[in-house]
N, CA, C and O of each residue as an XYZ file, in Angstrom:
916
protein
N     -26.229      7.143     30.182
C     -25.201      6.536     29.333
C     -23.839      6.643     29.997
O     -23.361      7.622     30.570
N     -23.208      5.206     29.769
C     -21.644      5.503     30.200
C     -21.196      6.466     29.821
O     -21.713      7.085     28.891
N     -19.699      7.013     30.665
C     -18.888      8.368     29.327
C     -17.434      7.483     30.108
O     -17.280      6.719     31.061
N     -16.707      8.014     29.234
C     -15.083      7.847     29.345
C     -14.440      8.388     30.047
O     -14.681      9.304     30.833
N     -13.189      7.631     29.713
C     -12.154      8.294     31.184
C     -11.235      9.123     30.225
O     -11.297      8.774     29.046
N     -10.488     10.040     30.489
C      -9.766     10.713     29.940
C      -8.524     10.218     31.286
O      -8.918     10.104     32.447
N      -7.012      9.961     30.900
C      -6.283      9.568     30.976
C      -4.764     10.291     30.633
O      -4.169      9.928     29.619
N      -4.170     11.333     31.532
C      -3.142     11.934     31.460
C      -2.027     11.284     31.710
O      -1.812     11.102     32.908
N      -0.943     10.715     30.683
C      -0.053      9.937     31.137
C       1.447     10.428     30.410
O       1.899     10.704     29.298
N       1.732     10.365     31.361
C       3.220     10.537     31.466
C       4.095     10.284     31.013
O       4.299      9.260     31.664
N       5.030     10.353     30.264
C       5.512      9.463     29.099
C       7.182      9.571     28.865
O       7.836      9.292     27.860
N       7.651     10.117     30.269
C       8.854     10.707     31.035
C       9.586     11.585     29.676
O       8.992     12.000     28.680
N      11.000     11.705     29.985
C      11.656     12.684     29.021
C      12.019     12.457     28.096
O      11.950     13.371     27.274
N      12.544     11.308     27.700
C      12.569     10.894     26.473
C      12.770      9.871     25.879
O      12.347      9.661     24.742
N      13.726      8.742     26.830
C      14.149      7.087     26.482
C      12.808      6.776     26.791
O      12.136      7.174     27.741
N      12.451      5.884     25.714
C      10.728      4.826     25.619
C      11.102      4.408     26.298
O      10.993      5.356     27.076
N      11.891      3.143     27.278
C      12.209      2.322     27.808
C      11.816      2.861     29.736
O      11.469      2.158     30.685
N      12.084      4.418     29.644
C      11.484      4.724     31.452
C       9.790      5.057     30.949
O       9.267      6.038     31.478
N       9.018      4.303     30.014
C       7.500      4.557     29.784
C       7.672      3.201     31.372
O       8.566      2.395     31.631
N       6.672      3.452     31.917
C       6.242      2.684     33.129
C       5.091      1.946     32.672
O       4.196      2.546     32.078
N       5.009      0.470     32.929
C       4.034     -0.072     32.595
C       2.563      0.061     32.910
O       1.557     -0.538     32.529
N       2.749      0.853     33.571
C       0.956      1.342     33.540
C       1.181      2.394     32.646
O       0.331      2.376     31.756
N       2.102      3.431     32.514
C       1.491      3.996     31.288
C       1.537      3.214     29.933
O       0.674      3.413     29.077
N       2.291      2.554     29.798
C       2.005      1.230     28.512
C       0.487      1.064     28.328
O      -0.294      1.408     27.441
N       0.339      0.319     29.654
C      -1.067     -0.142     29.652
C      -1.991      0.510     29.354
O      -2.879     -0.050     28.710
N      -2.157      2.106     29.745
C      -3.496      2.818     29.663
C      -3.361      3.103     28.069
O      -4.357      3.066     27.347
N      -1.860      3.436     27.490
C      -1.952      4.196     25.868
C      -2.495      2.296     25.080
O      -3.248      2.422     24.114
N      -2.274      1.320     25.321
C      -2.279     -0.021     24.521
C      -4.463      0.123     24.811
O      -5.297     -0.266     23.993
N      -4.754      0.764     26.150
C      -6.188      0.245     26.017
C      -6.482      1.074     25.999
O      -7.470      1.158     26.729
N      -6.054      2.671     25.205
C      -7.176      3.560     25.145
C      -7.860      3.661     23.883
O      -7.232      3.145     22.958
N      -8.844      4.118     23.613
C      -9.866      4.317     22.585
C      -9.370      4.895     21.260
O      -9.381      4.396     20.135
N      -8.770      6.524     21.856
C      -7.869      7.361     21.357
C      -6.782      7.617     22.249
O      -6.718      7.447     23.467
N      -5.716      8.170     21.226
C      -4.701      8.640     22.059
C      -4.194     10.278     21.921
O      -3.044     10.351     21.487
N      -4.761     11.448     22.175
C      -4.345     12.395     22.212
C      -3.036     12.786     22.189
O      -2.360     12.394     23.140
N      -2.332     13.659     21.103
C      -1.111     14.191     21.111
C      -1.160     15.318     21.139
O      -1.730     15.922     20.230
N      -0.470     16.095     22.388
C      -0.102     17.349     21.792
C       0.850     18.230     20.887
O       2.021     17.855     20.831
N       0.595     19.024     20.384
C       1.345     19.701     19.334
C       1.706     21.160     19.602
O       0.736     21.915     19.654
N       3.048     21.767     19.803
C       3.726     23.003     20.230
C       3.642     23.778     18.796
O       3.366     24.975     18.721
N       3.861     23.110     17.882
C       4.024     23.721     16.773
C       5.668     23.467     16.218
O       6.049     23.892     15.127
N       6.206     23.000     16.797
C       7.967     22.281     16.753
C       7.896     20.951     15.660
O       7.402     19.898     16.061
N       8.268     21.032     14.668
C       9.139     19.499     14.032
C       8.882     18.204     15.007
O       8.032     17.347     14.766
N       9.292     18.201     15.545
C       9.337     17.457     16.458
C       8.425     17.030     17.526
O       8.511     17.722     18.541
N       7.713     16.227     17.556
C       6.626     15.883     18.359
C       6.819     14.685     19.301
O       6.320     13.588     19.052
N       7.731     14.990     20.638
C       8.570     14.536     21.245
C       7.640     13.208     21.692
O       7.904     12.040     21.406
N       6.443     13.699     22.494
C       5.360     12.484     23.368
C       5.420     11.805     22.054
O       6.554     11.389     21.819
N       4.742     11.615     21.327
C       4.416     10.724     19.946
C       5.630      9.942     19.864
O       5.519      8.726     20.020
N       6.624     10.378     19.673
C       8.120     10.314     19.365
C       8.018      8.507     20.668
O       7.904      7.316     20.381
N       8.083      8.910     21.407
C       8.683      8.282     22.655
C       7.552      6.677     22.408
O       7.842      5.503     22.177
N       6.213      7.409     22.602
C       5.191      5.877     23.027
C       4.853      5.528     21.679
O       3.975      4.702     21.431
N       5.568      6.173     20.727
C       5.422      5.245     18.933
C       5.271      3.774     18.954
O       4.425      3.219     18.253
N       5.973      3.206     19.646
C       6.028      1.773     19.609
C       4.450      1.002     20.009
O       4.183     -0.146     19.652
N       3.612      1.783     20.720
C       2.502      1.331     21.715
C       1.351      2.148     20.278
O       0.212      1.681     20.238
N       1.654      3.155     19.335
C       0.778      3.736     18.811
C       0.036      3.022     16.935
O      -0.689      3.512     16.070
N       0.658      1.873     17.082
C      -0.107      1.648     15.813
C      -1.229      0.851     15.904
O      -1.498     -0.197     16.490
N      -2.079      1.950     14.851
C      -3.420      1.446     14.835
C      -4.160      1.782     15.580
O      -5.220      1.163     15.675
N      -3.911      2.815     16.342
C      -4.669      3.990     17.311
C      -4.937      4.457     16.430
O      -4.362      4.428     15.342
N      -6.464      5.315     16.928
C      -6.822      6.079     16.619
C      -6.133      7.906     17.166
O      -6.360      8.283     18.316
N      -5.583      8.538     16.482
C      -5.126      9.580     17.044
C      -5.784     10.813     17.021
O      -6.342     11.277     16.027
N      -5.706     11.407     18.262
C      -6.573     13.105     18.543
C      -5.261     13.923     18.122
O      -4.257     13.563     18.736
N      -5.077     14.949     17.199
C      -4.200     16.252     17.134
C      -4.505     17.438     18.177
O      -5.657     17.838     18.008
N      -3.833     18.125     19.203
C      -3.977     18.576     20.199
C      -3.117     19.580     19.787
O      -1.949     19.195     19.856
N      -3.282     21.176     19.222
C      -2.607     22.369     19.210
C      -2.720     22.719     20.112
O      -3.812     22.973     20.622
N      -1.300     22.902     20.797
C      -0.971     23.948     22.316
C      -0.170     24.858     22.065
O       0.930     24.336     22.245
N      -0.016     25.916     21.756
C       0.785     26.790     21.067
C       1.330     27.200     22.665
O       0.757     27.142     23.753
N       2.742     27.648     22.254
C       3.742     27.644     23.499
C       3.895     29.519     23.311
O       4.485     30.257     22.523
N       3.017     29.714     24.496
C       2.332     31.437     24.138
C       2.611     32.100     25.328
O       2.376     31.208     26.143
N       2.897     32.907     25.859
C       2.651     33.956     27.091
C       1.462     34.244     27.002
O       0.788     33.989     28.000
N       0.891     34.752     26.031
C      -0.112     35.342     25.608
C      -1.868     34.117     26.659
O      -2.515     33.301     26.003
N      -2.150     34.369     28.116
C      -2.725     33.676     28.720
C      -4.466     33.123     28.224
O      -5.179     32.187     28.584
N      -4.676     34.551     26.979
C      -6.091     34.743     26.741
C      -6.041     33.416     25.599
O      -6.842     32.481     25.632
N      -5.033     33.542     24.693
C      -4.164     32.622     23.663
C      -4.598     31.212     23.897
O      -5.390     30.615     23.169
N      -3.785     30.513     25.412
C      -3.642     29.912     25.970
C      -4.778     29.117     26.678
O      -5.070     27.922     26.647
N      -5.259     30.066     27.253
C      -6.509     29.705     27.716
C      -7.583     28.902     26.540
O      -8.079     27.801     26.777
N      -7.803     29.599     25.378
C      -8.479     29.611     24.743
C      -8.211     27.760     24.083
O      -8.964     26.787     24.132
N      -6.738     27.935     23.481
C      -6.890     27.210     23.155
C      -6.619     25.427     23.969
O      -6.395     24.420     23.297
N      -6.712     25.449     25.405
C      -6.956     24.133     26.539
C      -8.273     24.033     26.319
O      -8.658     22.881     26.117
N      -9.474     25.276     26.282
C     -10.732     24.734     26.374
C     -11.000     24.103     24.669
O     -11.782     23.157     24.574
N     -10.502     24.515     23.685
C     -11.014     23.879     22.415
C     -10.453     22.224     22.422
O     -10.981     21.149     22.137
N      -9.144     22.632     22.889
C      -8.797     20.749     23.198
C      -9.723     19.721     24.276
O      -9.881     18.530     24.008
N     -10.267     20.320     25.447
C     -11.022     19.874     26.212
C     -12.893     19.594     25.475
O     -13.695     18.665     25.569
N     -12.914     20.935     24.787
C     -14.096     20.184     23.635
C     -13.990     19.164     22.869
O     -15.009     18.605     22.464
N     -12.795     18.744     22.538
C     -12.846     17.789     21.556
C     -12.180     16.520     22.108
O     -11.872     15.642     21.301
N     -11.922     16.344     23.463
C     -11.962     15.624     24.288
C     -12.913     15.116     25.030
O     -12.810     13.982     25.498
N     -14.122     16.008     25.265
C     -15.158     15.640     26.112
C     -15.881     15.075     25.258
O     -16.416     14.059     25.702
N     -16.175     15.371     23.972
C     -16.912     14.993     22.737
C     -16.561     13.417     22.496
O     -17.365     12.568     22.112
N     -15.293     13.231     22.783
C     -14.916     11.660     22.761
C     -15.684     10.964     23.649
O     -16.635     10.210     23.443
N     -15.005     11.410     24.953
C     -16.123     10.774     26.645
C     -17.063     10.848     26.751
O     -17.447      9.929     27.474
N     -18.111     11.671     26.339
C     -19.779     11.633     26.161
C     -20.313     10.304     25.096
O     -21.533     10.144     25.066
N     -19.535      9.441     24.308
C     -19.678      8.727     23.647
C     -18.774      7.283     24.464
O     -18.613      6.107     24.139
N     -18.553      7.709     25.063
C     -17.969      6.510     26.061
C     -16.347      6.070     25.636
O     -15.821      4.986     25.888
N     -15.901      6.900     25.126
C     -14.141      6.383     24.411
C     -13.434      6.788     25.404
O     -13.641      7.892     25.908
N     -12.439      5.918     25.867
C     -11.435      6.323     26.571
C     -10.134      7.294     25.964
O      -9.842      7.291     24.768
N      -9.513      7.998     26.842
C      -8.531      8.852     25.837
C      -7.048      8.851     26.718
O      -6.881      9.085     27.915
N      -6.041      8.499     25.662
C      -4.780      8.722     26.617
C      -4.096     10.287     26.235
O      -3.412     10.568     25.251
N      -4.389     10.892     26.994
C      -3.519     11.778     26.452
C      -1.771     11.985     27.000
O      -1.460     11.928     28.190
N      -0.963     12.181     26.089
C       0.558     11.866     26.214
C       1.407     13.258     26.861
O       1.680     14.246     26.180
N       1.652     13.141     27.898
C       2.678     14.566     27.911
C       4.101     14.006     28.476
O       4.448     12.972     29.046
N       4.641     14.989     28.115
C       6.522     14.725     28.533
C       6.848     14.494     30.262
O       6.005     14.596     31.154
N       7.818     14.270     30.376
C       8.185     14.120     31.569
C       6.923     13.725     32.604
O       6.196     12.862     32.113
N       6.585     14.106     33.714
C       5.696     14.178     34.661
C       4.606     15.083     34.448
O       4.848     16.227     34.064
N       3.422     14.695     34.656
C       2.251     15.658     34.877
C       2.766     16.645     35.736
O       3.031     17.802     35.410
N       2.892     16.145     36.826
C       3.030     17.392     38.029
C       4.210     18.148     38.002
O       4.590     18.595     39.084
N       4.892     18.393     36.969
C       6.089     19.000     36.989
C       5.646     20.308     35.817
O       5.651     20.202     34.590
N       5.458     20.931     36.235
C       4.849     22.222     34.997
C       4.580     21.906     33.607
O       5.239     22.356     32.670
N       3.318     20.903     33.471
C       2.943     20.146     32.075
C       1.509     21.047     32.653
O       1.042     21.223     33.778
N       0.968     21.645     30.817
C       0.306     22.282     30.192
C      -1.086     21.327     30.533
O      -2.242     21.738     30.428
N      -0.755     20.212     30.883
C      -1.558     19.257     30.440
C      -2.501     19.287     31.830
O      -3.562     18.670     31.930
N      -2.082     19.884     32.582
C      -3.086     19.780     34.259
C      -4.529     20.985     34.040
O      -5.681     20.892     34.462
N      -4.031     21.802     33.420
C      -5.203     22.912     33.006
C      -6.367     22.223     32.075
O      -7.559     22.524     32.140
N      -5.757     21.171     31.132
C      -6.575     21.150     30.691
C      -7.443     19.342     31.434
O      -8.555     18.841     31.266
N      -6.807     19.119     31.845
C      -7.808     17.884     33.206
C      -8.678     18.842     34.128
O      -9.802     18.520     34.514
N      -8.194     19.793     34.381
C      -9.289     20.962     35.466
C     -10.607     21.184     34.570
O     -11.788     21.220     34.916
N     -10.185     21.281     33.671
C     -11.816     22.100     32.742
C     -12.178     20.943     32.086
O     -13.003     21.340     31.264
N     -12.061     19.768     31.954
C     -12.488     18.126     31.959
C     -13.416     17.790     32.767
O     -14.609     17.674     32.490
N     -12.765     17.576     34.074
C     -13.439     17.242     35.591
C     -14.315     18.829     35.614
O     -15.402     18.537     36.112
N     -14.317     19.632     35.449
C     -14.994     20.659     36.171
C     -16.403     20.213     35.217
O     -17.395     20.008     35.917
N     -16.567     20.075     34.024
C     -17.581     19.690     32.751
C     -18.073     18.102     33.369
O     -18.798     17.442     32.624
N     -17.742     17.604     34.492
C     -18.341     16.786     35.210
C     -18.321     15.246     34.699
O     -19.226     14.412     34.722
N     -16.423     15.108     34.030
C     -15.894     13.795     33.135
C     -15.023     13.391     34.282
O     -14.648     14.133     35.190
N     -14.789     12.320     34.152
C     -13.561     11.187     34.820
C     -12.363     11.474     34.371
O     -12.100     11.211     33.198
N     -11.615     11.938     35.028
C     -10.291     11.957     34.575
C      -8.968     11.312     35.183
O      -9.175     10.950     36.341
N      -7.728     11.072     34.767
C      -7.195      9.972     35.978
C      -5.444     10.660     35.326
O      -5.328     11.014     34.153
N      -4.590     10.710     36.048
C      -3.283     11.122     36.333
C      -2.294      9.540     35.925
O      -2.640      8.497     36.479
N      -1.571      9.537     35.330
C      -0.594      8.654     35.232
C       1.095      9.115     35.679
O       1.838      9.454     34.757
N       1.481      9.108     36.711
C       2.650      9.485     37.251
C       4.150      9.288     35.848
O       4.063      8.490     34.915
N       5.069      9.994     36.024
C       5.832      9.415     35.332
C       7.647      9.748     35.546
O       7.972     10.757     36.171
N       8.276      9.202     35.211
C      10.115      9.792     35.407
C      10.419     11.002     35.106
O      10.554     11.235     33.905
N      10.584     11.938     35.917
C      10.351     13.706     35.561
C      12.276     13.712     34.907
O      13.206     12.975     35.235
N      12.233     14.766     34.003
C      13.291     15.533     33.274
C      14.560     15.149     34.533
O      15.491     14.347     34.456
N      14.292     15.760     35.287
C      15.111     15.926     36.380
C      15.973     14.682     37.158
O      17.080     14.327     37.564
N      14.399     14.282     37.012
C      15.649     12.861     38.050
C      16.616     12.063     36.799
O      17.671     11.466     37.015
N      15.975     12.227     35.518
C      16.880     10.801     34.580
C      18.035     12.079     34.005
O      18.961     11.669     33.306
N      17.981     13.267     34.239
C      18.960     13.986     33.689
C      20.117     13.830     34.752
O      21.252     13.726     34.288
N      19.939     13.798     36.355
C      20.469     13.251     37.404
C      21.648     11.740     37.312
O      22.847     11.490     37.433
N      20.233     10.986     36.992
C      21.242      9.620     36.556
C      21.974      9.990     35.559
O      23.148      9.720     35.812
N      21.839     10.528     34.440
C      22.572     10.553     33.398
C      24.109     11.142     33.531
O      25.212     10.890     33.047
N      23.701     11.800     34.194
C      25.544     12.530     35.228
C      25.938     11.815     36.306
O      26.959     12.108     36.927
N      25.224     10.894     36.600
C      25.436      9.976     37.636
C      25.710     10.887     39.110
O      26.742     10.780     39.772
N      24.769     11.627     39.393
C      24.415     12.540     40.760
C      23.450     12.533     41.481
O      22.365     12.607     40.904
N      23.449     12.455     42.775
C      22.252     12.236     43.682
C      21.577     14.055     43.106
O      22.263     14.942     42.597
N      20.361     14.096     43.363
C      19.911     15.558     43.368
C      19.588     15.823     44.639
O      19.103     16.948     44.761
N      19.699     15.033     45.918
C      19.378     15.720     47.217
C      19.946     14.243     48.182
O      19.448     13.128     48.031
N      20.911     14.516     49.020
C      21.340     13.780     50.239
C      21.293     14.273     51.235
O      21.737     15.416     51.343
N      20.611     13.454     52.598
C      20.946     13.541     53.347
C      19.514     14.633     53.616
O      18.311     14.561     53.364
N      20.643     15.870     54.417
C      19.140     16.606     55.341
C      19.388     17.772     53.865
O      19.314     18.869     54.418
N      19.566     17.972     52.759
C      19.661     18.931     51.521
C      18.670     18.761     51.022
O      18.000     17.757     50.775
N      18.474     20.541     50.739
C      16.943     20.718     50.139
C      17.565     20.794     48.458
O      18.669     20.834     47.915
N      16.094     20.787     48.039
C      16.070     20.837     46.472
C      14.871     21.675     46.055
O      13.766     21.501     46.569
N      15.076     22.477     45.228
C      14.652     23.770     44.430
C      14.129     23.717     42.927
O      14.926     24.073     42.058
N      12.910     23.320     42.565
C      12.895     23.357     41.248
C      12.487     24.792     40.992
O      11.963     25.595     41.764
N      12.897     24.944     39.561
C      12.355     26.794     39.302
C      12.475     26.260     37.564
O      12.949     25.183     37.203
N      12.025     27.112     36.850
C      11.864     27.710     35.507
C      12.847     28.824     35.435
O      12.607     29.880     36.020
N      14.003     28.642     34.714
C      14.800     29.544     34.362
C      13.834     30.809     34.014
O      13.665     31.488     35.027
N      13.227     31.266     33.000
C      12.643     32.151     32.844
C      11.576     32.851     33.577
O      10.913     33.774     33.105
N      11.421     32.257     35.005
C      10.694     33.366     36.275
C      11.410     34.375     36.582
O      12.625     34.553     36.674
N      10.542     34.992     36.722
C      11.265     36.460     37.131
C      12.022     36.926     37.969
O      12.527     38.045     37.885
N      12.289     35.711     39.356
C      12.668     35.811     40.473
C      14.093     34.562     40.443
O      14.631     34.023     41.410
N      14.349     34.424     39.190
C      15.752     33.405     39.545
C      16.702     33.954     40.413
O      17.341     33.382     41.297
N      16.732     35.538     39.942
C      17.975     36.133     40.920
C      17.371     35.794     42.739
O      18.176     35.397     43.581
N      16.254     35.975     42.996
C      16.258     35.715     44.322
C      16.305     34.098     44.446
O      16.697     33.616     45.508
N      16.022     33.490     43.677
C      16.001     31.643     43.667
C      17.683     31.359     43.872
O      18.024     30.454     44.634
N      18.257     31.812     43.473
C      19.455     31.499     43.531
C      20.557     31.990     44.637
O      21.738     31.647     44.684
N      19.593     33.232     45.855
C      20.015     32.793     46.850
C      19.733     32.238     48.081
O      19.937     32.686     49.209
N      19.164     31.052     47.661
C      18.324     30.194     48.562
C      19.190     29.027     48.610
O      19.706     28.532     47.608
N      19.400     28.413     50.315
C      20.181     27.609     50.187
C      19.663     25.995     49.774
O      18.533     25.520     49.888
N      20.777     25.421     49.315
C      20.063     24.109     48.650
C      20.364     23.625     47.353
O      20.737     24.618     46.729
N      20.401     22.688     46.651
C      20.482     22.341     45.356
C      19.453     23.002     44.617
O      18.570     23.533     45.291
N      19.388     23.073     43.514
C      18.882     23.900     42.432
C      18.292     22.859     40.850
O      19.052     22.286     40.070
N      17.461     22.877     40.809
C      16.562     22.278     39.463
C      16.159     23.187     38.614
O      14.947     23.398     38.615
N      17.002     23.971     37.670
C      16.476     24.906     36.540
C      15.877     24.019     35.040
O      16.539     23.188     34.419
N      14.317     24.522     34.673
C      13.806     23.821     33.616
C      13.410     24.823     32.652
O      13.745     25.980     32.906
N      12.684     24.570     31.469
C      11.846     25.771     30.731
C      12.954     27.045     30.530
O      12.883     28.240     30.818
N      13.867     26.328     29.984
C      15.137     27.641     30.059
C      14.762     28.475     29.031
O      15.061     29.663     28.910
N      13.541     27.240     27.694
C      14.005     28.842     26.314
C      15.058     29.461     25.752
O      15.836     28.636     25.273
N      15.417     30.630     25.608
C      16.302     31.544     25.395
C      17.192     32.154     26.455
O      18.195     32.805     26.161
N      16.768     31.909     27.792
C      17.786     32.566     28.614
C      18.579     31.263     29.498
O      18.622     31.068     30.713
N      19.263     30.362     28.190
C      20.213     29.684     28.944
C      21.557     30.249     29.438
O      22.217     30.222     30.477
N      21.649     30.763     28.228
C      23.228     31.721     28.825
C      23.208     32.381     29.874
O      23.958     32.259     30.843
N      22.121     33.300     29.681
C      21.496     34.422     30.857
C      21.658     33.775     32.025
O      22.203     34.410     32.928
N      21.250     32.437     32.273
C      21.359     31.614     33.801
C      23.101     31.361     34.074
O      23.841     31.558     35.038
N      23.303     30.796     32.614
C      25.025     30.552     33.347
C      26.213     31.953     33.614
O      27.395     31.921     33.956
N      25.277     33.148     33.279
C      25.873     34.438     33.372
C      25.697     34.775     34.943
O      26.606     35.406     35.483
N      24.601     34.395     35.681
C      24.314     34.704     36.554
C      24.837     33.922     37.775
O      25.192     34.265     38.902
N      24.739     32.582     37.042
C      25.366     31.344     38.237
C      26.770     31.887     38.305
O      27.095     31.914     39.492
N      27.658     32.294     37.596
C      29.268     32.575     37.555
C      29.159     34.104     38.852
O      29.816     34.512     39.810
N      28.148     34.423     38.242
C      28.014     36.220     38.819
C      27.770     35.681     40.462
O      27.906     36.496     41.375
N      27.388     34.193     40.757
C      26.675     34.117     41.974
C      27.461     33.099     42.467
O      27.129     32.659     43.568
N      28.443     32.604     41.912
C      29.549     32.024     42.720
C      29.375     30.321     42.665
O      29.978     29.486     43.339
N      28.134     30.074     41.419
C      27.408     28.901     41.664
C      27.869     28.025     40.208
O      27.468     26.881     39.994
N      28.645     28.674     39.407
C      29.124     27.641     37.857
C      29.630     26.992     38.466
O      28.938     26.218     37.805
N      30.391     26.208     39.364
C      31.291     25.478     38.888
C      30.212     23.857     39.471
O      30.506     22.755     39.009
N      28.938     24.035     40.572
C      28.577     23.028     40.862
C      27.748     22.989     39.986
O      26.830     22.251     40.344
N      27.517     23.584     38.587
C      26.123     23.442     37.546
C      26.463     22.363     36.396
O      27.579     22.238     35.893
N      25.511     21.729     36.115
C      25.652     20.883     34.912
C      24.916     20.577     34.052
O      25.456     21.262     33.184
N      24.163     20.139     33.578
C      23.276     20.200     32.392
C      23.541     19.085     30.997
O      24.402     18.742     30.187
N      22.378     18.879     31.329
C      22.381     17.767     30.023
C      20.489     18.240     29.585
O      19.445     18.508     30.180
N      21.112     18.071     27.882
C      19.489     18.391     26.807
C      19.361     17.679     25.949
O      20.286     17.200     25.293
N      18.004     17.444     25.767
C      17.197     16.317     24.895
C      17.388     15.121     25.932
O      17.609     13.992     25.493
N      17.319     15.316     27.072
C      17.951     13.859     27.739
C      16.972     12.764     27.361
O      15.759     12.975     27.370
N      17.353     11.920     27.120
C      17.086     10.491     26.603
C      16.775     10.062     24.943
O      16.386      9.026     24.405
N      17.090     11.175     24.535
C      16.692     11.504     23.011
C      17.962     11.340     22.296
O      19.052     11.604     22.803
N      17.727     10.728     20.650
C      19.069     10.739     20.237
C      19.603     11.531     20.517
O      20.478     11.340     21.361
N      19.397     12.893     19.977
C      20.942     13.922     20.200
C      20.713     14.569     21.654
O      20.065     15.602     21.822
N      21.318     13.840     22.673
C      21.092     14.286     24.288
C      22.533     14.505     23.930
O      23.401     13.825     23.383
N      22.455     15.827     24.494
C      24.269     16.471     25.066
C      24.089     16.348     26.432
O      23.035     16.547     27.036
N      25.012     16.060     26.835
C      25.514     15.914     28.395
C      26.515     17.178     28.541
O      27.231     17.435     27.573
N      26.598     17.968     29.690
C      27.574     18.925     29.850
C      28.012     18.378     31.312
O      27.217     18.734     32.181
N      28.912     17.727     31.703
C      29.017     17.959     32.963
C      29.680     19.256     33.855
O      29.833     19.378     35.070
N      29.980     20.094     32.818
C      30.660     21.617     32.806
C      29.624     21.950     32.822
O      29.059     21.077     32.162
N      28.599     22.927     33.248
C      27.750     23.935     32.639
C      28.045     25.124     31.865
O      27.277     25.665     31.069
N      29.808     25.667     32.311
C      30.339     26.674     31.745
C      30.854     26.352     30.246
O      31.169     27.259     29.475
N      30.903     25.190     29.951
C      30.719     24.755     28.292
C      29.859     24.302     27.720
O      29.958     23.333     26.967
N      28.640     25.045     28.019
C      27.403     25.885     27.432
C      27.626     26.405     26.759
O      28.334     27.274     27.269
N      27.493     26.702     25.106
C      27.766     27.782     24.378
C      26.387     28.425     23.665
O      26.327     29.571     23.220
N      25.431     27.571     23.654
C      24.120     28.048     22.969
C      22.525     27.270     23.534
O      22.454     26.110     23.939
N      21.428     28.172     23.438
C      20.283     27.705     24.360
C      20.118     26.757     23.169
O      20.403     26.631     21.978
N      19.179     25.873     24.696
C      18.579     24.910     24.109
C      17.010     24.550     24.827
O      16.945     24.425     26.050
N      16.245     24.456     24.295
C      14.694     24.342     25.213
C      14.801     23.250     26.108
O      14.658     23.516     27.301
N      15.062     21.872     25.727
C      14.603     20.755     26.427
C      15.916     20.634     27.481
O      16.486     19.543     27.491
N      16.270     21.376     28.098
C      17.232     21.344     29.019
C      16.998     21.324     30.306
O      16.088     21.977     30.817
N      17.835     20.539     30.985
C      17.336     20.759     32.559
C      19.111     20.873     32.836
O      19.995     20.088     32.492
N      19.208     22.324     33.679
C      20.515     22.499     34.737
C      20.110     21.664     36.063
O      18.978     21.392     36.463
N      21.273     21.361     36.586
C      21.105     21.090     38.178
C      22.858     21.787     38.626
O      24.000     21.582     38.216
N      22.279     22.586     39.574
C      23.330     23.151     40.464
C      23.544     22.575     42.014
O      22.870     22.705     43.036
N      24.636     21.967     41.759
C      24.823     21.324     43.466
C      25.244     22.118     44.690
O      26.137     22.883     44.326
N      25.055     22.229     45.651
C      25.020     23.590     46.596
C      26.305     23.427     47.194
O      26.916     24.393     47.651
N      26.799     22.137     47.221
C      28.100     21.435     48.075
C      29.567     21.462     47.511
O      30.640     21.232     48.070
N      29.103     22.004     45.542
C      30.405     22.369     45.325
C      30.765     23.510     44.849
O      31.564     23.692     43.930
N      30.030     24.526     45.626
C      30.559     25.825     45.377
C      32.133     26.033     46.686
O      32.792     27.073     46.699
């Protein structure tokens, strides 16, 4: 018997309008469309490819946003059960994540234990956080022979990330946004930082200051330029 493709697509950061027409295409011809769910109000992917979602059939996808790895683990393989359960019946599935797959989306663990259960699975590229938070300040993020650095504010090693030469991509800030702009000042690096959150979403703040930062925000991406310290 045929089985289905399962379909990871990209659904960039937040303006519907950078959805790329192949990801249009795969969410308009899939079977189902998988959403994931953090447990937040707000259910940003849904949010964005709404326009492409009526009259889908929709999968609910709990991903609880956990340290806790056993947590975590546990719950990619119950979503991958009830994903494979679709594809053994031959349904195609889009499943929706933010920004880029390949940019630290939750969503690659659970395509590994898909394909490993011996299903089709397929990658949809998409406009990562970074580059449209870039345009949005109207800044190159790398010229010329300049390197570029993505990191997760909350690794353990920002203090050594930050003395590496090169532009700088801080994401996954959480709670220690301040903590980063405490450190960039401490490291000689506020004044080339900037930051814009929720980018492409109604309430997107733009900072082109980073030092008028006053409170965290999750969906944030800093970029620190190395050229204007």
């Amino acid at each position: 018997m045929q089985k289905g493709t399962l379909y990871g697509v990209s659904v960039g950061p937040g303006d519907p309008e950078l959805l790329t027409q192949k990801a249009i295409r795969v969410i308009r011809e899939a079977d189902v469309v998988a959403v994931p769910n953090i447990g937040h109000k707000r259910q940003t992917a849904y949010e964005i490819a709404a326009e492409y979602l009526q009259g889908k059939e929709l999968l609910d996808c709990p991903t609880p946003m956990t340290k806790d790895r056993s947590a975590a683990e546990a719950s990619y393989e119950a979503i991958a059960d009830d994903l494979c359960a679709l594809l053994e019946v031959n349904k195609s599935v889009a499943y929706l994540c933010l920004g880029d797959i390949g940019i630290y989306s939750t969503y690659i663990y659970i395509h590994d234990i898909v394909r490993a259960r011996g299903y089709h699975a397929e990658i949809i590229p998409g406009v990562t956080s970074f580059s449209a938070a870039a345009a949005t300040l109207g800044i190159a993020l790398c010229e010329g022979p300049e390197r570029l650095i993505v990191a997760p504010v909350l690794a353990s090693d920002v203090d050594e990330v930050l003395t590496f030469p090169g532009n700088k991509v801080f994401m996954k800030s959480g709670k220690a946004l301040l903590e980063l702009r405490d450190k960039l000042k401490l490291s000689g690096q506020l004044d080339g930082a900037s930051m814009v959150a929720n980018c492409g979403l109604p309430d997107e703040k733009v900072f082109e200051h980073f030092s008028d930062v006053d409170n965290d925000d999750y969906f944030s991406v800093v970029i620190v330029k190395e050229d204007a310290r």
